[in-house]
Every structure is written in structure tokens, then in C-alpha cells.
N, C-alpha and C positions, 0 to 999 in steps of 0.2 A: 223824539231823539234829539233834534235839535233844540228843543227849548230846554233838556237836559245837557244839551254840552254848553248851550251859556250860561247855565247855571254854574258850571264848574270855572269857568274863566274868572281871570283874576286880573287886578290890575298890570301883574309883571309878564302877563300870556299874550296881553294888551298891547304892552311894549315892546315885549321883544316880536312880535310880530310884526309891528308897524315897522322895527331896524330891520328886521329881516323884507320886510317888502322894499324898501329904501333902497336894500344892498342887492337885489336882484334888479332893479329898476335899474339903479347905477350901472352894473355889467352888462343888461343890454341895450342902455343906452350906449354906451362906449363903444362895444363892440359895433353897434352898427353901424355908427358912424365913425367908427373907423376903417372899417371896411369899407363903405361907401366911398368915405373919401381917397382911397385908394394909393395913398400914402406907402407902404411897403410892396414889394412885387412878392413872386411866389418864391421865390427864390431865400429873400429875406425872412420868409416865414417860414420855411424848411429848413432854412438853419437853425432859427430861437429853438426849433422844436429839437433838432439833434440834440443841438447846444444842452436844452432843457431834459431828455431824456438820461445824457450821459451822467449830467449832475445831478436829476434825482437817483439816478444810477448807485450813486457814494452816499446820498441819502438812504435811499433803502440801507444799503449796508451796515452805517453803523445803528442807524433807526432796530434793526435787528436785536444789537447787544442789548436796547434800553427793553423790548420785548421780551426777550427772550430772559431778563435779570426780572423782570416784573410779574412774568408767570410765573417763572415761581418759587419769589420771594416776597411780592407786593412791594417791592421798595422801585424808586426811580433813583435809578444809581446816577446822579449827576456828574459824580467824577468818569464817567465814562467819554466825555469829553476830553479827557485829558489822555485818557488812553487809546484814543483817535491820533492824538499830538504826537503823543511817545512814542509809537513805532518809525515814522516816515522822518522824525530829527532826528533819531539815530542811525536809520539807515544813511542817512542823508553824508555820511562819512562812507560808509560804504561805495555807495554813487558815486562819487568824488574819484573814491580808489582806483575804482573799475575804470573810471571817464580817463582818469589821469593813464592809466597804464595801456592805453586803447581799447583792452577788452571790451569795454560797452559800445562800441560802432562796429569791434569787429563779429564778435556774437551778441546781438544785442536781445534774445532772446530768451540766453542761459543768463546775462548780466542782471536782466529785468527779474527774472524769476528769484535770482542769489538775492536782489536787494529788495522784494517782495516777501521772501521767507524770512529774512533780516527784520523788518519791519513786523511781520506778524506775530513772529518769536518776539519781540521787543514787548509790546503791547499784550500778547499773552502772558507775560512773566509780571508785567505793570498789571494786568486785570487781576490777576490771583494773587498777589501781594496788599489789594487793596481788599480783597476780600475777607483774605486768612488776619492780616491785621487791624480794620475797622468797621468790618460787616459780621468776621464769625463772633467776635465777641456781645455782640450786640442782637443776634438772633430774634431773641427772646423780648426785646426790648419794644414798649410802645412805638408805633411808624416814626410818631416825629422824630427820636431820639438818630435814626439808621440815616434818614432825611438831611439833616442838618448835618452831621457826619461825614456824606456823601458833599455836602458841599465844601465844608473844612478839607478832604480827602482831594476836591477837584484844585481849591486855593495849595495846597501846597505839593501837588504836585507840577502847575501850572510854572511855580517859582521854584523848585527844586531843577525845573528841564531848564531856566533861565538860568539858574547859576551854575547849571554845567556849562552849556551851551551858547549862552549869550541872550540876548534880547535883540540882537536885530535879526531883520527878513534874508534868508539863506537861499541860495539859489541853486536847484535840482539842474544836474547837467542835459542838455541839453542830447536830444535819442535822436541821428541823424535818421535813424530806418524809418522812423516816426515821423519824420515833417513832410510836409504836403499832404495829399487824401487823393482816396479812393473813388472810384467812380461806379455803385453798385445800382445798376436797373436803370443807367440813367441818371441817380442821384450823388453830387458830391457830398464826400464825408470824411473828413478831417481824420487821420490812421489815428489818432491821439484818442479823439470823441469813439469812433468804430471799438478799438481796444477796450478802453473803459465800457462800455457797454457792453461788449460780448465776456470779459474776466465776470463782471459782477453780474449777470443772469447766469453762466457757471458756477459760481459762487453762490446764488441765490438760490438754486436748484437743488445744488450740491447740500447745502442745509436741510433745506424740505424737503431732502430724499433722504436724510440721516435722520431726521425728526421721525417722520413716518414711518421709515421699512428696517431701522439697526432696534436691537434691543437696549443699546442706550439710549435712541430715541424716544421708545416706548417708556422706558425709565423715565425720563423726561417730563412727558406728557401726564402719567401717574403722579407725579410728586405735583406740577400745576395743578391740576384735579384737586387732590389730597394729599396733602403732604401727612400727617395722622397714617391714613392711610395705606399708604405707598409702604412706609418705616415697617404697619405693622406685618405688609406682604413680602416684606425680605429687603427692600428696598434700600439700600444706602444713600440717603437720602445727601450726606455731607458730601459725597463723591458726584452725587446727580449736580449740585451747586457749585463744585468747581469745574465737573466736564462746559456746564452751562457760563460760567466767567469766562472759562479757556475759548469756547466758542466764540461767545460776543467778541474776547478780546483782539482771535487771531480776524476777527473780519474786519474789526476797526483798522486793524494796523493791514490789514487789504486796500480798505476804502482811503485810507492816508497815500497810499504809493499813490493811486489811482489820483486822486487828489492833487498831489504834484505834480503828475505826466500834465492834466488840465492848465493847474494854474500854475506850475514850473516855481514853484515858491514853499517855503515854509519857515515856521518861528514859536515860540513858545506860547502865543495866543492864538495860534489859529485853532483851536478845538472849539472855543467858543463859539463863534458862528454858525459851523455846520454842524454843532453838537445842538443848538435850542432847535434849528431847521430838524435836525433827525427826528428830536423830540415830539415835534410837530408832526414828524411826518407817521412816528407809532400812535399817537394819541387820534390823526386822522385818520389811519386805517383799520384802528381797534387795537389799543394797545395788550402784549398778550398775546396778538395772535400774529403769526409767523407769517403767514400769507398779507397779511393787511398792512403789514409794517415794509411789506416789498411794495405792494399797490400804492400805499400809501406816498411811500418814498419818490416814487415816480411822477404821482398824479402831485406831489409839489415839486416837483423840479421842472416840471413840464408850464406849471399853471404859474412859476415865478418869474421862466423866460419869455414867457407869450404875454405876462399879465399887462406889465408894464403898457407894453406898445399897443397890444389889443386894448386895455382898459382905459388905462389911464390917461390915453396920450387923445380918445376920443372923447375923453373928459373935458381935454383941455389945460390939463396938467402938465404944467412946463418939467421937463428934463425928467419923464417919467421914469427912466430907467435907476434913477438915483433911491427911487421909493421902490425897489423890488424888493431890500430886506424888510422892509414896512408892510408886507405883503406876506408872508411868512405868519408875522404875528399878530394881524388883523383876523387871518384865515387860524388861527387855534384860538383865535379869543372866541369864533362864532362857533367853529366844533363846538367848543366846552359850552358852550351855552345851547346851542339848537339840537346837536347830537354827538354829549359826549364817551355814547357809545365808540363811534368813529363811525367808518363807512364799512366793514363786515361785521364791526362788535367782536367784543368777546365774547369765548363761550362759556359760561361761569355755571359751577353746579350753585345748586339752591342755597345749600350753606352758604358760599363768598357772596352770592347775591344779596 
């Protein structure tokens, strides 16, 4: 058995082995001496972790819409980055209204929610506008053609929300209910990081109980399967594709408010960023599947605020916090190469496979 599995090995099984022992070497080296060295207290390390929870938090979310447009269409809709963007700049006049007239300190509950539905409605109307005008025509069309499109689609809506809105960084009003943090079991917890976390495991839930147990859900799930299929059992397969955009889009434009209560900011590029992170985070959980794209989303938000200080900083690596989006895309270049199943896979019938 073994002198038949060296037979099978190849120069490139060769190497990528050896990077892959290198890059395991690396992380426990680092880690242990940075532990050892004792450099952070516990205190410091239960915050990275909130920290890191809440924003893979927004990661899972929009990681969702690219899952859930990929089961099933096969396409990686990259302009969904931009409709991450499109909700929370426009609500972002909203906010303002609300800040300005008092209403948002003095109900800051029904305000959050008025300019969270603002947001989501923005972004659902942006997701099926990009669908009906550069995806339904294109259907039918070899992958590359929907691909490329999808990036044309991300470039001008990126600069269409510029020349409404401007090009510089906007500032989300400040939620007095909001400042300071909680103190649950003993541990403090920022109300900002707490909120963000407990909307989006709502929100995450709330999907993967729609997925599962509504009969649009099941529609769903049948058109991923087979789409062929699906059509010839009754299925409205064009309706399955927009309830599925409408989805994606109203979470994005979730994950965008959420986004801003964090980093109290927004502008016509910010979908970039947490749009390739999202991306990363469905392809590491198995893109396609609903659950893995939440895991997924988590286990890099977690492993990009811990990485730094755990990894790198027992490397030796000055100002490691500076290489945390470097971390991001080291960590999808190895998925794609060692297992670009992800970490649950897909579930793929025999035909996609």
C-alpha cells in the first residue's frame, strides 16, 4: 500500500507538501512563543477574540449572498461587493435624519431597525437589478462570459455610488445607547461587538431555517441539485433566482449597518475589502453550502484578529497587525490548493461533480 502511494506522488504532491509542513511549522512556532513569552494578558486575548467573532460575524453574512448566488447559478457574482456598499451609503442619509432630529438616542432601537431595513431594501433592489440586467441575459452563456460581467457590474456600480455620493469616508452617527459594554459572566463586551453578533447569528439562523423548513427553501435547494430538474417538477426556476438575489442582497445590506455600528465609517470602496474576505470565507467553508459559509465566515474573522499577535508577532514580525489583510489571502491561496473543497464541502450530485 505504501509503495503504491509513492508511486502515485508527483513532483507538485512533493511541494506542496513541503509549503504545507513549512506553514504548520511557522504557526506553531509562533504561537508558542508567543505564548511563552507572555506578552498579552488574558484580557487582551478575549478581546481579539470578540473583536474577531463580531467581524467574522459580517463576514459570514455577506459570504452567504456569494454561496447562496453560486449554488445555484455556478457563477461568483463579484459585484456583490458592491451591493454590500449600496445599502449602508444610502442609508447613511437616513442616520443622519434620524441623529439630527434626536430620534436615534431617543429610540435608538426603532431608529437602528428604520435604518437597517433602509439599508437592506437598498441592496435588495441593487442585487436584482444586477441580476435582471447582466446575469438574466447571459444565463445560457459559457461561465467566463457571466464572470467578467460580474466584474464590469462590481466597476460600475462602485463609481455610479461615487458620483452620487462622493468619494470621501462618511461618518455613521454616533448610537449613545451603544457606547460603553456589557459585562456578561464576568466578561466585558463592547454593546457595538455584543449587537453585531447576536443580529447576525439571528440573521444566520433565520436563513437556515428558511432554507430548510419553507417550501421556498426546498425550491431552493432543488434548483442547486438540478436546475433541469427542478423546471421539469414545476419548479419556477427564474423566481427560485431572484428570491435567491433578494436574499443575498437583503443580508448584505444587514452586514453593511452592522459594518458601521463597528467601524462608524463608510464610502464608495469599502465593499472591496470585506467583499474578497467574504469570498474567502464561502470558499473556506465550501462554497454552496449555507452552513459552511456561516463557519467559514467566523473561523476567518476570528483567526485574522488572533493571527497577527499569536502568529506573527512570535515570528518576529514587526507591526504584525499591519499584515492581518495579508492573512486573509495567504489563507485562500492554501484552501485552494490543499482543500479546495473548503472545510464542510460541497454537496454536489454526480452530474456537477
Amino acid at each position: 500500500m505504501i509503495r503504491n502511494w509513492i508511486r502515485r506522488l508527483t513532483g507538485t504532491d512533493v511541494v506542496m507538501g513541503v509549503i504545507g509542513s513549512v506553514f504548520i511549522v511557522a504557526i506553531v512556532w509562533g504561537t508558542t512563543a508567543t505564548l511563552l513569552a507572555g506578552k498579552y494578558s488574558g484580557d487582551q486575548w478575549q478581546d481579539l477574540l470578540i473583536f474577531g467573532l463580531a467581524q467574522g460575524s459580517i463576514y459570514a453574512l455577506i459570504a452567504l449572498g456569494y454561496t447562496l448566488v453560486y449554488g445555484i447559478l455556478r457563477m461568483i457574482n463579484f459585484a456583490h461587493s458592491e451591493v454590500f456598499m449600496s445599502g449602508p451609503f444610502t442609508a447613511l442619509f437616513v442616520a443622519k435624519a434620524l441623529a439630527a432630529s434626536g430620534f436615534l438616542d431617543q429610540n435608538p432601537v426603532i431608529a437602528l431597525l428604520i435604518v437597517a431595513l433602509v439599508s437592506m431594501l437598498v441592496s435588495m433592489v441593487v442585487a436584482l437589478l444586477v441580476e435582471r440586467i447582466a446575469y438574466r441575459p447571459l444565463r445560457h452563456a459559457p461561465r467566463l462570459v457571466p464572470l467578467i460581467t460580474a466584474i464590469g457590474a462590481s466597476f460600475f456600480l462602485q463609481y455610479t455610488f461615487r458620483g452620487l455620493y462622493g468619494s470621501g469616508l462618511e461618518r455613521y452617527p454616533d448610537v449613545s445607547a451603544l457606547s460603553g459594554e456589557w459585562v456578561l459572566g464576568g466578561v466585558g463586551i463592547l454593546k457595538t461587538q455584543a449587537v453585531v453578533i447576536v443580529a447576525a447569528v439571528l440573521l444566520m439562523g433565520g436563513l437556515y431555517a428558511f432554507t430548510m423548513l419553507t417550501k421556498t427553501g426546498k425550491a431552493m435547494r432543488a434548483v442547486s441539485e438540478d436546475r433541469d430538474a427542478a423546471a421539469l417538477m414545476g419548479i419556477d426556476v427564474d423566481q427560485i433566482i431572484v428570491t435567491t438575489f433578494a436574499l443575498g442582497g437583503a443580508l448584505a445590506g444587514a452586514a453593511g449597518v452592522l459594518y458601521a455600528l463597528i467601524f462608524g465609517q463608510v464610502q464608495f470602496f469599502m465593499g472591496f475589502i470585506p467583499g474578497i474576505k467574504a469570498f474567502t470565507s464561502a470558499v473556506l467553508g465550501g462554497i454552496g453550502n449555507v452552513p459552511g459559509a456561516m463557519v467559514g465566515g467566523l473561523f476567518l474573522g476570528v483567526f485574522e484578529s488572533l493571527g497577527p499577535s499569536l502568529i506573527l508577532d512570535g515570528l518576529g514580525i514587526p507591526a504584525p497587525n499591519q499584515l492581518k489583510d495579508a492573512i486573509a489571502y495567504v489563507l485562500l491561496v492554501f484552501i485552494l490548493i490543499f482543500r479546495p473543497s473548503g472545510i464542510l464541502g460541497e454537496r454536489l450530485a454526480t452530474k456537477k461533480a
